[in-house]
PyMOL commands that place a pseudoatom at each C-alpha (Angstrom):
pseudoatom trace, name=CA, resn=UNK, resi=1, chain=A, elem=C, hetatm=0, pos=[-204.560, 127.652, 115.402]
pseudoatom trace, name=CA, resn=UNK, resi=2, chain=A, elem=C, hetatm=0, pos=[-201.053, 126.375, 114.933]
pseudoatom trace, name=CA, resn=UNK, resi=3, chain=A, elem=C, hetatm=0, pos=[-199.271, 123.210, 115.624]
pseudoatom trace, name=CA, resn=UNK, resi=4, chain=A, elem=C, hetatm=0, pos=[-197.162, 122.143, 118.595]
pseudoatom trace, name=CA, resn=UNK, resi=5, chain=A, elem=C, hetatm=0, pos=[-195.455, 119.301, 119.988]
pseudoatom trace, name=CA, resn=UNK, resi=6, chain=A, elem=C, hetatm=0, pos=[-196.588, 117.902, 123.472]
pseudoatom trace, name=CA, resn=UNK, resi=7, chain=A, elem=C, hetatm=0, pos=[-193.443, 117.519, 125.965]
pseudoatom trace, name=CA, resn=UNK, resi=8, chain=A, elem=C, hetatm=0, pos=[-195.012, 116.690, 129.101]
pseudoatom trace, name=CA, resn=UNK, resi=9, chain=A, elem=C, hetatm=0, pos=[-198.089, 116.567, 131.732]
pseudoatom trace, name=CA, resn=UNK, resi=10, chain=A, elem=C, hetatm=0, pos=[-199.159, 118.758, 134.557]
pseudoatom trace, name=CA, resn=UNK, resi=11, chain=A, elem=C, hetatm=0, pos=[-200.666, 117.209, 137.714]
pseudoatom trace, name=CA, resn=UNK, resi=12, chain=A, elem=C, hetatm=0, pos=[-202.653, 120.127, 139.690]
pseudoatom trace, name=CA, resn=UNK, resi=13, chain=A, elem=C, hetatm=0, pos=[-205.194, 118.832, 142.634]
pseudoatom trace, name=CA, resn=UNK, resi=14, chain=A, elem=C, hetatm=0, pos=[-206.048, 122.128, 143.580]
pseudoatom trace, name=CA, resn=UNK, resi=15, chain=A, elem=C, hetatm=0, pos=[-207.405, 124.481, 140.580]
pseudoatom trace, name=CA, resn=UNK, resi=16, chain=A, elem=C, hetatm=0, pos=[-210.256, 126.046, 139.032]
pseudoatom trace, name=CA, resn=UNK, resi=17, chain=A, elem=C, hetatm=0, pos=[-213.485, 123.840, 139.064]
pseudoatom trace, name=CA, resn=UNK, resi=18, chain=A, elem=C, hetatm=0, pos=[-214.031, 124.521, 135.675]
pseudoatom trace, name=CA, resn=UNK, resi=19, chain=A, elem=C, hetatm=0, pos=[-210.857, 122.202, 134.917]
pseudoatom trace, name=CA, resn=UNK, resi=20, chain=A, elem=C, hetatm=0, pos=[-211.970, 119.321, 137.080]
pseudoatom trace, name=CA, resn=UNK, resi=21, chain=A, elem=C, hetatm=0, pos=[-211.534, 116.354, 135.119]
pseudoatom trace, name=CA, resn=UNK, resi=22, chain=A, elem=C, hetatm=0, pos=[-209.001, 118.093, 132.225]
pseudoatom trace, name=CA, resn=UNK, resi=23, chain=A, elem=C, hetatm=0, pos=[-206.017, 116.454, 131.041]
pseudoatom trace, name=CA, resn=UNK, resi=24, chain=A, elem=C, hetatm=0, pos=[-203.262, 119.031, 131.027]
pseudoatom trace, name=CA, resn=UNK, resi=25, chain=A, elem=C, hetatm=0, pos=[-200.312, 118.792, 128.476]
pseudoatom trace, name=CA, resn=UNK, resi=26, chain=A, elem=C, hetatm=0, pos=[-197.478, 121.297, 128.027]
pseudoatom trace, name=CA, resn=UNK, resi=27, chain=A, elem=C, hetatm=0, pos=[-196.825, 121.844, 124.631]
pseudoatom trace, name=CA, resn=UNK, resi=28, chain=A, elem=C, hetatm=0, pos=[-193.772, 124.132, 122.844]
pseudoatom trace, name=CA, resn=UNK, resi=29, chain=A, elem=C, hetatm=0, pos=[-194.890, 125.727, 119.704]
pseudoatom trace, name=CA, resn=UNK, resi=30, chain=A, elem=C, hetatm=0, pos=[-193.487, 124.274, 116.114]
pseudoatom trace, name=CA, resn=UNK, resi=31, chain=A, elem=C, hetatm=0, pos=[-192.747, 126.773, 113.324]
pseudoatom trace, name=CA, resn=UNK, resi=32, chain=A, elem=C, hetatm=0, pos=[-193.761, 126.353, 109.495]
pseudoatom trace, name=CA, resn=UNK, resi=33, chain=A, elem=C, hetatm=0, pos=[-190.955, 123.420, 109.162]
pseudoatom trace, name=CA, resn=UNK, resi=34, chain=A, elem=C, hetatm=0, pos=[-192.010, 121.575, 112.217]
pseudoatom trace, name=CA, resn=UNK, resi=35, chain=A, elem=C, hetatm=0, pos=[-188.850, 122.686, 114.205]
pseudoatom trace, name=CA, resn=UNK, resi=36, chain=A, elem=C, hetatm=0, pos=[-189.926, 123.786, 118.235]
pseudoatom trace, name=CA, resn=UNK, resi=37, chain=A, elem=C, hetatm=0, pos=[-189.619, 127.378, 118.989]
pseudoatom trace, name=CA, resn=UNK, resi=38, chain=A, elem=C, hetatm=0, pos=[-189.107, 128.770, 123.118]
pseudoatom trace, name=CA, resn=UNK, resi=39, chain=A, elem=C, hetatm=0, pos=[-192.775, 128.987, 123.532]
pseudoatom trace, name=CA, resn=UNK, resi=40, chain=A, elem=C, hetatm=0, pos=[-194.043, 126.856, 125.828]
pseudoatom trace, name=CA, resn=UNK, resi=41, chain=A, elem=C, hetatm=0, pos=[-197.618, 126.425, 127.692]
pseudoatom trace, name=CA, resn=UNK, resi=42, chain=A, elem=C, hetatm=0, pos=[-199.942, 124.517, 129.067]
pseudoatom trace, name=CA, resn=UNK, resi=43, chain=A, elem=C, hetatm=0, pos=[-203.167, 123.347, 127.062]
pseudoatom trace, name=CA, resn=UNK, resi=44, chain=A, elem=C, hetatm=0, pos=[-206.298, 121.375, 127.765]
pseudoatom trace, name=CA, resn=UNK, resi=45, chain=A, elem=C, hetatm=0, pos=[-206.491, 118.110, 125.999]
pseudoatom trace, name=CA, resn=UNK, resi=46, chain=A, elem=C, hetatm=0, pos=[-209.299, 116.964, 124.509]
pseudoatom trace, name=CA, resn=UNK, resi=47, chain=A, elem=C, hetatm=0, pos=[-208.501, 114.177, 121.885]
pseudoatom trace, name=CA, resn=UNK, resi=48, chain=A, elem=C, hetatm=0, pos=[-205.893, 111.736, 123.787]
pseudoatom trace, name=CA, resn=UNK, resi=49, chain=A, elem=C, hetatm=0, pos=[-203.292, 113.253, 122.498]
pseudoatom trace, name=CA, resn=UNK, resi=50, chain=A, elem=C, hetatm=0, pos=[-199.964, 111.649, 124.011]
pseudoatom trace, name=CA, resn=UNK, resi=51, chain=A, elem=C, hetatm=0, pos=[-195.852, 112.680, 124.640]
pseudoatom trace, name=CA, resn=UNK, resi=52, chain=A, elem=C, hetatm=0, pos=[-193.991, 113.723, 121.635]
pseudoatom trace, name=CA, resn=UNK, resi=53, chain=A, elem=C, hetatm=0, pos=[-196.853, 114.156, 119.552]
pseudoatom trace, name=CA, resn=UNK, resi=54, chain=A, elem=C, hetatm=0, pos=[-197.576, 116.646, 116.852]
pseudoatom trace, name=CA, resn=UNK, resi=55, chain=A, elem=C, hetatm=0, pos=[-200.813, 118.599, 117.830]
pseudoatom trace, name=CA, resn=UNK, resi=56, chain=A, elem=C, hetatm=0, pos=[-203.384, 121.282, 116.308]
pseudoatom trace, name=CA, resn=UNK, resi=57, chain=A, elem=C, hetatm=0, pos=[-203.956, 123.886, 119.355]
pseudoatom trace, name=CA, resn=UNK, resi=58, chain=A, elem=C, hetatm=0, pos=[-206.394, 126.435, 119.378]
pseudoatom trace, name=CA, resn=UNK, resi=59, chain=A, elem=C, hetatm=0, pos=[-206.682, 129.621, 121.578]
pseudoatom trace, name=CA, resn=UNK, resi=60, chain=A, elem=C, hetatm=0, pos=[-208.943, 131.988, 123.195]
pseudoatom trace, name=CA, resn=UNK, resi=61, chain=A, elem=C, hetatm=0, pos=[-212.557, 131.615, 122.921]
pseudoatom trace, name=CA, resn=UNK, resi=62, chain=A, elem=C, hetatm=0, pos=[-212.368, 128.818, 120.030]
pseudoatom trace, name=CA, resn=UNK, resi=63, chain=A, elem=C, hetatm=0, pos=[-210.707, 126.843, 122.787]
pseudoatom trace, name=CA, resn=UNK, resi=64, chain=A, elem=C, hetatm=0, pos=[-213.643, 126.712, 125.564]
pseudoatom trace, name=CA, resn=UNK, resi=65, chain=A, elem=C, hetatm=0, pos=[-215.846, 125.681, 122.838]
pseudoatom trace, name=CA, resn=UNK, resi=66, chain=A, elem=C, hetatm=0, pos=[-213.450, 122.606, 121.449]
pseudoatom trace, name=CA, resn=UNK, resi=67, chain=A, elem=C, hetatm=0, pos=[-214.380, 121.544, 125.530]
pseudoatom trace, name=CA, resn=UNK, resi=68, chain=A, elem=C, hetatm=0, pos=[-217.962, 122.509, 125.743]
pseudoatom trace, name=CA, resn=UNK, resi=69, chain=A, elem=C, hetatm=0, pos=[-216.745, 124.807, 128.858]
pseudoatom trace, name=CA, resn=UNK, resi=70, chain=A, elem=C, hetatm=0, pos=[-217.913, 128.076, 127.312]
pseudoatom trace, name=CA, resn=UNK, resi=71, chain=A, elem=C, hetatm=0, pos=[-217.626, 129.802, 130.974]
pseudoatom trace, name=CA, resn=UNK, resi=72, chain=A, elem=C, hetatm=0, pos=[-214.033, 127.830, 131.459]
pseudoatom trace, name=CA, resn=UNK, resi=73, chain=A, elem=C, hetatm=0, pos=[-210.838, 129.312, 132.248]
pseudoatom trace, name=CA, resn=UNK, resi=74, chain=A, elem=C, hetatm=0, pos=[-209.591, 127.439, 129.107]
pseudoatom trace, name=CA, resn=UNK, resi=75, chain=A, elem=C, hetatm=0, pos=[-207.268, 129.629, 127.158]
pseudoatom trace, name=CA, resn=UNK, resi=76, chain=A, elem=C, hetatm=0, pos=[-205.241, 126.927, 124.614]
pseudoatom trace, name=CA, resn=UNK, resi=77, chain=A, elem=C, hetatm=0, pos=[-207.034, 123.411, 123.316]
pseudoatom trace, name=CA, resn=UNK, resi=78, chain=A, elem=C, hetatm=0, pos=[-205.572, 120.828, 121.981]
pseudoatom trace, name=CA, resn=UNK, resi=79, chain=A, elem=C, hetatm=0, pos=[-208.255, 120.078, 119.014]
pseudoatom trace, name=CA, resn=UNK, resi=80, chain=A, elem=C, hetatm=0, pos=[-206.529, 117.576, 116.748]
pseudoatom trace, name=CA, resn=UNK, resi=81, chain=A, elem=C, hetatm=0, pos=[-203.337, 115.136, 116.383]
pseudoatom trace, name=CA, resn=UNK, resi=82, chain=A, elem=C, hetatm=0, pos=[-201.352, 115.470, 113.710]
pseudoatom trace, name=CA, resn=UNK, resi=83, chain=A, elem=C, hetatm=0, pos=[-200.873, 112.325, 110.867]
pseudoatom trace, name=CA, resn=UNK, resi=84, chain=A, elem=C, hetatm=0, pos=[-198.618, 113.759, 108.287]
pseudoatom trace, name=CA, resn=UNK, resi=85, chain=A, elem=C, hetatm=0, pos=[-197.829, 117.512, 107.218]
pseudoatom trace, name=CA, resn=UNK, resi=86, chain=A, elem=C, hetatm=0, pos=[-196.972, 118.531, 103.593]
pseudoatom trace, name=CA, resn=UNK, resi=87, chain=A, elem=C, hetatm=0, pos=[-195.474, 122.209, 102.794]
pseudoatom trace, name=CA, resn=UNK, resi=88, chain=A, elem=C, hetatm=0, pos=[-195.386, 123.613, 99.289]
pseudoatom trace, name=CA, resn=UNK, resi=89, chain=A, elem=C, hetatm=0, pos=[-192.193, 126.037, 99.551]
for i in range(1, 89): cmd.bond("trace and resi %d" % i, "trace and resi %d" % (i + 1))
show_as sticks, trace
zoom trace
C-alpha cells in the first residue's frame, strides 16, 4: 500500500464489464513527506474518496478483494482516506 493524492476523474462508457458501476480516480503517488512524485494512475474507488484528497491505495490482488471483484480487472484500490499523518524522522 502507499498513499496518494487524487487529482482527477475518468469517465469511460465503454470498458470492461467487470468495472461497470466503478468510480475511477487518477491519483499521483506521495512520497514519505507527503510531497507528489511523476507517478500517476488510475484507481478504483471504493470509499468516496473526493479531489485533492490524501488516499491509502492498494495494488494487485489485495485490490480486487477491497471491491469484492476477485475475477476484476482491478489492478490499484483506493481502500482508505487519509485524516492526519505523523512521521517520526
Amino acid at each position: 500500500m502507499y498513499l496518494a493524492k487524487v487529482i482527477g476523474t475518468v469517465v469511460s462508457t465503454t470498458k470492461d464489464v467487470s468495472l461497470s458501476g466503478m468510480k475511477l480516480l487518477i491519483i499521483r503517488r506521495l512520497n514519505a513527506q507527503l510531497q507528489p512524485e511523476q507517478f500517476t494512475e488510475v484507481a478504483v474507488d471504493t470509499v468516496g474518496a473526493g479531489n485533492g484528497e490524501i488516499v491509502i491505495v492498494s495494488k494487485g490482488s489485495s485490490a480486487r478483494l477491497a471491491n469484492h471483484k476477485d475475477h476484476s480487472v482491478i489492478d490499484a484500490a483506493i481502500v482508505g482516506i487519509v485524516d492526519t499523518t505523523e512521521l517520526a524522522e
